[in-house]
py3Dmol code that shows the C-alpha trace and the ligand (Angstrom):
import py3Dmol

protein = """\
ATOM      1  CA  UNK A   1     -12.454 -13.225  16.550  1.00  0.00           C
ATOM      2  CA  UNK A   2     -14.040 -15.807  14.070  1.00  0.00           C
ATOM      3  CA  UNK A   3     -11.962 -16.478  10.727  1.00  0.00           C
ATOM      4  CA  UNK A   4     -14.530 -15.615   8.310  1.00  0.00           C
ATOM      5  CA  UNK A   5     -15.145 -18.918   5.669  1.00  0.00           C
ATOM      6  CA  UNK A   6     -13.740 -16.725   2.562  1.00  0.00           C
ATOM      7  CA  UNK A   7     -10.723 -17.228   4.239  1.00  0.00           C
ATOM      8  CA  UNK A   8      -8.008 -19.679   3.056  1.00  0.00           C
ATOM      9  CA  UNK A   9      -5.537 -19.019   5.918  1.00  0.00           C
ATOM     10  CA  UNK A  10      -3.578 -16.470   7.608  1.00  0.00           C
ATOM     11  CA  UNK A  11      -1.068 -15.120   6.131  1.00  0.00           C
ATOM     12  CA  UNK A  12       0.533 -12.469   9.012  1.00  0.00           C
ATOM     13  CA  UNK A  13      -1.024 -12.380  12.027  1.00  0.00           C
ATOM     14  CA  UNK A  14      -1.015  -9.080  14.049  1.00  0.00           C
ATOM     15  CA  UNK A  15       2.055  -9.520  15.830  1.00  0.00           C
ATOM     16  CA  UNK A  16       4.335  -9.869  13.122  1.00  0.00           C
ATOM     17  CA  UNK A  17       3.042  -7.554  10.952  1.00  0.00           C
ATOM     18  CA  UNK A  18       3.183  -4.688  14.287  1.00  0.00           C
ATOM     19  CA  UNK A  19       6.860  -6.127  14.679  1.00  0.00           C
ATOM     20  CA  UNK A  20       7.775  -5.299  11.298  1.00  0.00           C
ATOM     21  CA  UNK A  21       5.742  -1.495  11.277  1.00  0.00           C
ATOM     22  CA  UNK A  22       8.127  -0.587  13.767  1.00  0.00           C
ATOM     23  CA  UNK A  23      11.021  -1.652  11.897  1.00  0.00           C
ATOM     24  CA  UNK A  24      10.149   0.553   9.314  1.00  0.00           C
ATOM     25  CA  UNK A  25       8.867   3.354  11.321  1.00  0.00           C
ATOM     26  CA  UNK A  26      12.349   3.289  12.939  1.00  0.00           C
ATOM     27  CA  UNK A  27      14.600   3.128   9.887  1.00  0.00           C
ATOM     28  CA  UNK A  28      12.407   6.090   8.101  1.00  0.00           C
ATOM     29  CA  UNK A  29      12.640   8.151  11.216  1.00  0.00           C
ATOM     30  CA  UNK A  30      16.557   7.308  10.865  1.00  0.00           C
ATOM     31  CA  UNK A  31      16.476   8.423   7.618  1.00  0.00           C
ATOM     32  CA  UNK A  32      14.548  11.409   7.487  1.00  0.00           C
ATOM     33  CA  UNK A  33      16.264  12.777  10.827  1.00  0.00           C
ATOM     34  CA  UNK A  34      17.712  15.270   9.371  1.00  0.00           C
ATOM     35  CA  UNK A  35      14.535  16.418   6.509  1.00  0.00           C
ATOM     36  CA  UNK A  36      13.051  19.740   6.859  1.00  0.00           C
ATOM     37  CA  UNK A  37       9.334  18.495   5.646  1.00  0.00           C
ATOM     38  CA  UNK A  38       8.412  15.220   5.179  1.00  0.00           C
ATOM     39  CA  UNK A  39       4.737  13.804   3.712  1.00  0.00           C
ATOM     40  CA  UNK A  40       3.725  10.356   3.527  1.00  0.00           C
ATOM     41  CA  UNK A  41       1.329   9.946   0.919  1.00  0.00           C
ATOM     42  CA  UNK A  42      -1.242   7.246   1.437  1.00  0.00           C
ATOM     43  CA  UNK A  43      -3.021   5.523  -1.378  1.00  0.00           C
ATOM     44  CA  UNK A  44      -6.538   4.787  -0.562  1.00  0.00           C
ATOM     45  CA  UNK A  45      -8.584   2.983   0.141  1.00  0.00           C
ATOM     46  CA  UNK A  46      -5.877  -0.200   0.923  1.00  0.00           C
ATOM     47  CA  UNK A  47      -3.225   1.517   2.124  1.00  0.00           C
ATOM     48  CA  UNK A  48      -5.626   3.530   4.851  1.00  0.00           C
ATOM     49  CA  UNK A  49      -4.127   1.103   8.142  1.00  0.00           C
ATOM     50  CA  UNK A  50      -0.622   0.538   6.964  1.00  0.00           C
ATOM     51  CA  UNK A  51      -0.009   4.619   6.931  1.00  0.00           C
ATOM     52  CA  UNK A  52      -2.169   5.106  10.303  1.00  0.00           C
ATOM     53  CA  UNK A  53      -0.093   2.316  12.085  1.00  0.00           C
ATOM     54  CA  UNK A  54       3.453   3.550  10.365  1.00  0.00           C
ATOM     55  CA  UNK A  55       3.116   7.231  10.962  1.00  0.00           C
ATOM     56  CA  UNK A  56       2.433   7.284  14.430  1.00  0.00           C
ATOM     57  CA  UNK A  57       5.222   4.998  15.126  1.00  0.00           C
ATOM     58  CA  UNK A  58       7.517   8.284  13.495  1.00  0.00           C
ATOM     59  CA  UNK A  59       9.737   9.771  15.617  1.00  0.00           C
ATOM     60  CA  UNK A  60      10.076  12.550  13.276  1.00  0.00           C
ATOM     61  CA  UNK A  61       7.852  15.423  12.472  1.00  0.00           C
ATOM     62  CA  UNK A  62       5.666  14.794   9.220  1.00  0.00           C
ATOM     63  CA  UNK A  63       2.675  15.594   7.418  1.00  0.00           C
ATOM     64  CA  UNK A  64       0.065  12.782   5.746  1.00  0.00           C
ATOM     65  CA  UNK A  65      -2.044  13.399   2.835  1.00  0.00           C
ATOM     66  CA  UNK A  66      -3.471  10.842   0.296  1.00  0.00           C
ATOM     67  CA  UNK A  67      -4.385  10.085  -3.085  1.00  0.00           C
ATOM     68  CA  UNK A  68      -6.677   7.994  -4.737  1.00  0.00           C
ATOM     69  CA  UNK A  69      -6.677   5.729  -7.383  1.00  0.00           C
ATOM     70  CA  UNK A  70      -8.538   3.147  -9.674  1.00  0.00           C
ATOM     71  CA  UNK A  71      -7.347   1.147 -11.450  1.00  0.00           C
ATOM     72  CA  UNK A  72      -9.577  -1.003 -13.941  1.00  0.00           C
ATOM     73  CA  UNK A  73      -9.843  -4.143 -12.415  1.00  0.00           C
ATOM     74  CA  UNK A  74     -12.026  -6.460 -13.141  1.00  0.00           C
ATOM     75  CA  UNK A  75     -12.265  -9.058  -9.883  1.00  0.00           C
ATOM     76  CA  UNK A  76      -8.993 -10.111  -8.821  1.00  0.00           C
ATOM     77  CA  UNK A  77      -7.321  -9.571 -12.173  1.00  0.00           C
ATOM     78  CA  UNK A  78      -5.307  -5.770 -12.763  1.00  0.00           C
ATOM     79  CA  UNK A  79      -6.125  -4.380 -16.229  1.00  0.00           C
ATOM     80  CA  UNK A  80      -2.679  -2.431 -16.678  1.00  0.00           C
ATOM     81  CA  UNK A  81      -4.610   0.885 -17.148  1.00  0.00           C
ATOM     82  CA  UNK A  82      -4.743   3.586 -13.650  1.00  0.00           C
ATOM     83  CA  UNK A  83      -6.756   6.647 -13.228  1.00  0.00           C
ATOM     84  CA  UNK A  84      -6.248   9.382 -10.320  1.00  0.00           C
ATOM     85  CA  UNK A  85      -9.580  10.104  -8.840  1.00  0.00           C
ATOM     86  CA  UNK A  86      -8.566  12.144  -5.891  1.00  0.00           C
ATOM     87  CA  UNK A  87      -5.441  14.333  -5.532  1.00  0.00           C
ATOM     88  CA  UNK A  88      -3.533  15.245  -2.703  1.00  0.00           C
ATOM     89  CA  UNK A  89      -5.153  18.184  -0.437  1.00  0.00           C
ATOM     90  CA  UNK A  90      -1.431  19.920  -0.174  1.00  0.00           C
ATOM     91  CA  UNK A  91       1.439  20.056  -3.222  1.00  0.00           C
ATOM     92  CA  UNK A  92       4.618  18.143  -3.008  1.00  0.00           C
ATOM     93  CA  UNK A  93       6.544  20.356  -4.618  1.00  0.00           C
ATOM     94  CA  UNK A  94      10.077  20.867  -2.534  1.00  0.00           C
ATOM     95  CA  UNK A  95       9.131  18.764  -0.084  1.00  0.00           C
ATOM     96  CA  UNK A  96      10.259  15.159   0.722  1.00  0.00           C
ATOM     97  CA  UNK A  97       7.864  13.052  -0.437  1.00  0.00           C
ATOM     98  CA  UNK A  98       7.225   9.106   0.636  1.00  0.00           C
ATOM     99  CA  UNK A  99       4.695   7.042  -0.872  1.00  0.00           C
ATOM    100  CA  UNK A 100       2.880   4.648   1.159  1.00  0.00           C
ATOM    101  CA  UNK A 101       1.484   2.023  -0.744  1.00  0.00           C
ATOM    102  CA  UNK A 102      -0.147  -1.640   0.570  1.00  0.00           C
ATOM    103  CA  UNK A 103       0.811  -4.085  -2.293  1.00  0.00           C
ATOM    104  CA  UNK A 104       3.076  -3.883  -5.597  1.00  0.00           C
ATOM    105  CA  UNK A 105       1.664  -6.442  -7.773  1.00  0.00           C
ATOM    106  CA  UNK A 106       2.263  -5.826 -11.424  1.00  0.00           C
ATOM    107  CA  UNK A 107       3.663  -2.455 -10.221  1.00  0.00           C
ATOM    108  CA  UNK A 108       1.429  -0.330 -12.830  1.00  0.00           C
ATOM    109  CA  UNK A 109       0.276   1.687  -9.855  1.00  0.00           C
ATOM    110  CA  UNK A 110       3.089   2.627  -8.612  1.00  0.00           C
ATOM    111  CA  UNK A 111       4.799   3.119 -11.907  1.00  0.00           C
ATOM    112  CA  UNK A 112       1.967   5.581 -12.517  1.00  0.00           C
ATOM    113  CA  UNK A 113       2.338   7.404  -8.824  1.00  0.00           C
ATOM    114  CA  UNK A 114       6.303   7.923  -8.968  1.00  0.00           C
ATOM    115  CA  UNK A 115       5.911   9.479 -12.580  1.00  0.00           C
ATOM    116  CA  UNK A 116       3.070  11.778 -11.376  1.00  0.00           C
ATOM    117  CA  UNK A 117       4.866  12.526  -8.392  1.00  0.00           C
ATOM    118  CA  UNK A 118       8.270  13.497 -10.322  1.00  0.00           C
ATOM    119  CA  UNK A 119       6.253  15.904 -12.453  1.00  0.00           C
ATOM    120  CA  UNK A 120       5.866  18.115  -9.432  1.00  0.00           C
ATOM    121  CA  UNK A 121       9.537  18.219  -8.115  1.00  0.00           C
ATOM    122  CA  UNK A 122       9.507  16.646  -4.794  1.00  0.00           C
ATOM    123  CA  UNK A 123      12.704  17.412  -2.936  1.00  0.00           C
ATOM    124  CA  UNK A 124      12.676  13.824  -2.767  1.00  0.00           C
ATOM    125  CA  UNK A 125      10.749  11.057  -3.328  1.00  0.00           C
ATOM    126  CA  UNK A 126      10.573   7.329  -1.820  1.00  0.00           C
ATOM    127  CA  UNK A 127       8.376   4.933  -1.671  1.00  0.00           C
ATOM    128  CA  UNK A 128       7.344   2.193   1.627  1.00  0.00           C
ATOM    129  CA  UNK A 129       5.057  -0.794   0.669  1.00  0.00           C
ATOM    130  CA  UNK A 130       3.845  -2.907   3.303  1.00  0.00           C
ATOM    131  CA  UNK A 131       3.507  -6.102   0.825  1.00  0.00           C
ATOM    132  CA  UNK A 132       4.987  -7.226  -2.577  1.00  0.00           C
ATOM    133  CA  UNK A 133       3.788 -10.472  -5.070  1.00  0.00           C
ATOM    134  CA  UNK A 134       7.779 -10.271  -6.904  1.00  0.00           C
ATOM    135  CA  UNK A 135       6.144 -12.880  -9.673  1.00  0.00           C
ATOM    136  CA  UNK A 136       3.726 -10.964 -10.690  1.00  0.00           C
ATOM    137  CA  UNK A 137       5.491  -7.928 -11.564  1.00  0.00           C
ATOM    138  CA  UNK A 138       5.045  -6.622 -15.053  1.00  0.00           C
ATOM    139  CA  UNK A 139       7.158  -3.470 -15.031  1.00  0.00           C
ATOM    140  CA  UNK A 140       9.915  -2.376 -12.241  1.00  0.00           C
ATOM    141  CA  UNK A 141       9.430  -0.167  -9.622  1.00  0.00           C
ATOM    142  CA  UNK A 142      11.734   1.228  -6.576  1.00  0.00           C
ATOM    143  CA  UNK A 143      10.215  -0.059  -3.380  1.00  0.00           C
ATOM    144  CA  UNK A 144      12.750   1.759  -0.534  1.00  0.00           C
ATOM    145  CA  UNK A 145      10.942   0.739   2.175  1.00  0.00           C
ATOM    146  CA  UNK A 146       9.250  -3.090   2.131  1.00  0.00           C
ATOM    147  CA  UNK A 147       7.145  -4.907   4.801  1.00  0.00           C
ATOM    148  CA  UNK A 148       7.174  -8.287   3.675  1.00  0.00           C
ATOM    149  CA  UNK A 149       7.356 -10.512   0.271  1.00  0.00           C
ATOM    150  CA  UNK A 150       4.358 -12.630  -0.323  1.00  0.00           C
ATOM    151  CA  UNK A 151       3.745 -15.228  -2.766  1.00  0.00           C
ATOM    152  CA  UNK A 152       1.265 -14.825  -5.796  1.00  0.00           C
ATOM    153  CA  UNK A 153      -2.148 -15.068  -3.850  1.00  0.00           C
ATOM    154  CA  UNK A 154      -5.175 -12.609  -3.222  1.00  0.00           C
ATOM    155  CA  UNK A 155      -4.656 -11.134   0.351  1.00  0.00           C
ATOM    156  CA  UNK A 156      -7.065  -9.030   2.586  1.00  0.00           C
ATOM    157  CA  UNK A 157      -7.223  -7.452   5.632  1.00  0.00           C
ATOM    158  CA  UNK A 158      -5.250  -4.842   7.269  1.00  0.00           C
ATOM    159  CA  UNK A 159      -6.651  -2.271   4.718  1.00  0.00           C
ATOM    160  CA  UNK A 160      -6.835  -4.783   1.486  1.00  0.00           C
ATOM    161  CA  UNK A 161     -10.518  -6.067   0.444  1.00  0.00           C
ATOM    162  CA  UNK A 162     -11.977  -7.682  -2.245  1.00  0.00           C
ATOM    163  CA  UNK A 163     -14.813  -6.196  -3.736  1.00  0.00           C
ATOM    164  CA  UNK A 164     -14.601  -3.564  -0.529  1.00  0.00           C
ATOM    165  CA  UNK A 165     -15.046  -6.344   2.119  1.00  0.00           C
ATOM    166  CA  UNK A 166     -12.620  -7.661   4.515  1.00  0.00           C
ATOM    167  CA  UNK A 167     -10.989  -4.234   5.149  1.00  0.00           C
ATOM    168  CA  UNK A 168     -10.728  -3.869   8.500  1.00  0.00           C
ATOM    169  CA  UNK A 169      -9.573  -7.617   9.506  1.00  0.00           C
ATOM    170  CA  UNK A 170      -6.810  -7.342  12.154  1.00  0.00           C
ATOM    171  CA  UNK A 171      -4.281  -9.767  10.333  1.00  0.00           C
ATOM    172  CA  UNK A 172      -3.418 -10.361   6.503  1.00  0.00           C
ATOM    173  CA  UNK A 173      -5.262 -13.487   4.699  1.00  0.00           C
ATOM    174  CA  UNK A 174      -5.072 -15.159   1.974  1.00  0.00           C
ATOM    175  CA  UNK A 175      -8.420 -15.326   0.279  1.00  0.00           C
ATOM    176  CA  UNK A 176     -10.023 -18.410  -0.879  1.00  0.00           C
ATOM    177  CA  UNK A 177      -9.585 -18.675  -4.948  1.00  0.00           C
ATOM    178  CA  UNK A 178     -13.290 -20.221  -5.616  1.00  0.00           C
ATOM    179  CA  UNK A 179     -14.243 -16.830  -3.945  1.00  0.00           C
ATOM    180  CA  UNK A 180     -11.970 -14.414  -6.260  1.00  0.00           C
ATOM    181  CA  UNK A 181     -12.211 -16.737  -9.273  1.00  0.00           C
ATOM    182  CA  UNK A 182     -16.005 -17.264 -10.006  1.00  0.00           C
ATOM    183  CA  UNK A 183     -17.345 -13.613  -9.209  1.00  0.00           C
ATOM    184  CA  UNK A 184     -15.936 -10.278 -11.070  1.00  0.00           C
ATOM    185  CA  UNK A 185     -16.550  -8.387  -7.835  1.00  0.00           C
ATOM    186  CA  UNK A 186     -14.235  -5.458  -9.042  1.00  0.00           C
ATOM    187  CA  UNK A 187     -11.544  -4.458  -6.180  1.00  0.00           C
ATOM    188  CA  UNK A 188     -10.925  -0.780  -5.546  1.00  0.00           C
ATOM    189  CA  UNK A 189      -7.147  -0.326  -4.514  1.00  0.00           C
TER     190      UNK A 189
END
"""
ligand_1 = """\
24
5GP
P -0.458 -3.214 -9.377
O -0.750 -1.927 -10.070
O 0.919 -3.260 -8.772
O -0.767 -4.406 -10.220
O -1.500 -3.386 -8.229
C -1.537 -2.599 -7.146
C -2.917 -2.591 -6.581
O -3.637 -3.796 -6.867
C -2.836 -2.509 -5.087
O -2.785 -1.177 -4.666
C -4.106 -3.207 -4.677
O -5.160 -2.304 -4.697
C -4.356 -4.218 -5.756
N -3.914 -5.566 -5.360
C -2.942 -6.316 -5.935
N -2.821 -7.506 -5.320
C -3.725 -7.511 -4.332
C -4.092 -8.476 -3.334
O -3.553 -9.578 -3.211
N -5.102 -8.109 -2.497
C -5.738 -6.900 -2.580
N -6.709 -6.668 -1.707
N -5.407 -5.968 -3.490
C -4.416 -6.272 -4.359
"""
view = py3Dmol.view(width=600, height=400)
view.addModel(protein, "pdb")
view.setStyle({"model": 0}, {"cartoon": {"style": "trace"}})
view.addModel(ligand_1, "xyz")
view.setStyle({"model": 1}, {"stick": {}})
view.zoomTo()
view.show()
């Protein structure tokens, strides 16, 4: 398949980032061996492949449901401030509860997801990001279950876009900046 020319470089290519899915697959189905009712909560759009690839690499009996967010962005830059636009079809409450997220960047969003979450009394609640930009973050959050540590660049594919393209690319890239820096595209989680 043709790189497309927005493209800087790759980032991870297929391979490792399938080699690392199963990694976490395995050490979730480890620890949730012995949970009565587990739910991995995907947050869409970005996290759509991550949580298709991870849960069927469970060896453990669970449920998937997502959420929806947005978050005020304007291009590539966060605005701090998140909004829930969609809700989960089934409640969390009493049940074990993992978050599946794509990126923690200045870790408002999930800041915002584990306190909404908490409110309804999971049994217990965890959270599995496939990538996370450490400098950027503005305030902490608990990542339990992490995919890879990236430096501070725009990525897409695998489930991340910018401005809704470059979704469905097999491998993560790093974007070009003169395409995130001189259009305010918007990005949609
Ligand atoms: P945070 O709230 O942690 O600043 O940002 C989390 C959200 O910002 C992610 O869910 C994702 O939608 C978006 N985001 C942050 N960095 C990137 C990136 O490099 N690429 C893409 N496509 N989205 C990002």
């Amino acid at each position: 398949m043709k790189v497309p020319d927005a493209i800087e470089r790759v980032l991870l290519d297929e391979e490792t980032i399938a080699a690392r899915v199963q990694e976490l697959a395995a050490q979730i189905s480890a620890d949730y061996a012995d949970a009565e009712d587990l739910v991995l909560i995907g947050v869409l759009k970005g996290a759509f492949v991550f949580l298709a690839d991870l849960a069927r690499r469970l060896t453990v009996p669970h449920h998937v449901d997502f959420i929806a967010l947005s978050s005020y962005n304007r291009g590539a830059v966060s605005m701090g401030a998140v909004r829930l636009i969609m809700d989960t079809r089934a409640s969390v409450t009493g049940r074990h509860v993992l978050v599946v997220e794509d990126i923690v960047d200045t870790g408002y969003t999930l800041d915002y997801l584990l306190r909404t979450f908490r409110a309804r009394q999971p049994a217990s609640l965890r959270t599995c990001v496939l990538l996370n930009k450490p400098e950027r973050r503005r305030i902490e959050v608990p990542i339990d279950y992490l995919g890879f540590e990236i430096p501070d660049v725009w990525v897409v594919g695998y489930g991340l876009d910018y401005a809704d393209r470059f979704r469905t690319l097999p491998y993560i890239a790093v974007l070009k900046r003169e395409v995130y820096e001189q259009r305010s595209g918007g990005t949609e989680n």
